[in-house]
C-alpha positions in Angstrom: -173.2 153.9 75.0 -171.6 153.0 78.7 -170.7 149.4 79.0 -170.7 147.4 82.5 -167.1 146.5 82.6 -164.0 148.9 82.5 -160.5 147.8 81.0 -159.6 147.2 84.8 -162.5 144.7 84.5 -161.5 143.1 81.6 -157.7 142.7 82.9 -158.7 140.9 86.5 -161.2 138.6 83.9 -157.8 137.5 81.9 -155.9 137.1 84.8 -158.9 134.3 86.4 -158.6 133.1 82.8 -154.6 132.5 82.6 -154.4 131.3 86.4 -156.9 128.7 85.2 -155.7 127.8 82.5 -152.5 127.4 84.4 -154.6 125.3 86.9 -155.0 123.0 83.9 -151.7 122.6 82.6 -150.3 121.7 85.5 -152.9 118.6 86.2 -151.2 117.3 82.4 -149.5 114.2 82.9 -148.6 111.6 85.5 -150.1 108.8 83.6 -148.3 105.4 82.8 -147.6 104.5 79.1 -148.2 101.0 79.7 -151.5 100.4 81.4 -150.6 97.4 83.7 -147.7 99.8 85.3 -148.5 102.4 88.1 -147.1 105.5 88.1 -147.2 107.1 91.2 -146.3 110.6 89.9 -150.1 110.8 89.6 -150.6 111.8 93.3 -147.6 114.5 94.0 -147.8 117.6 95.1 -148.1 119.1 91.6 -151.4 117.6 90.5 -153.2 117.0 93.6 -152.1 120.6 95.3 -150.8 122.6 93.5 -153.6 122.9 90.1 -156.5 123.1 92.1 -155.3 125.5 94.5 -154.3 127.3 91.1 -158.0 126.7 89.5 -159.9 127.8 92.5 -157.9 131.2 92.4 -158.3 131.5 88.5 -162.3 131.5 89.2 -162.3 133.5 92.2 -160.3 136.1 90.2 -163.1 135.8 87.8 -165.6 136.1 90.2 -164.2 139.4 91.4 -163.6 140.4 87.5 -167.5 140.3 87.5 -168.7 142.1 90.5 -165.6 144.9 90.2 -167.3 148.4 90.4 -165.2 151.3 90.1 -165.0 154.2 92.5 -166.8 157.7 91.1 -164.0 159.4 91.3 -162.1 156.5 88.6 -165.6 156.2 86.3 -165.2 159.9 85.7 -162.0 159.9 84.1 
């Protein structure tokens, strides 16, 4: 039975997964403790930047994970 995706699919899909998940940790914290105090560390460059721009690469990896066909000469082997 031939399956759809190779190991090089499967790699590129855990890569999209890690660089989201990467995405994610680094939107964790900036919040206040005490609810009447701001915390500006919300908005810096880490959060607002940084985790997206890491997010939107984790699904556009994943993206490519999916549509990935290998050349003839590489399903051969």
């Amino acid at each position: 039975m031939k399956t759809t995706f190779t190991k090089k699919n499967y790699y590129i899909l855990l890569a999209g997964i890690v660089f989201i998940a990467l995405g994610y940790l680094l939107m964790i914290g900036g919040g206040s403790k005490d609810p009447n105090v701001f915390n500006p560390a919300i908005f810096d460059f880490q959060r607002i930047t940084l985790a997206p721009i890491c997010c939107l690469i984790g699904f556009v990896t994943i993206v490519v994970a999916i549509m990935w066909r290998p050349k003839q000469a590489e399903a051969a082997n």
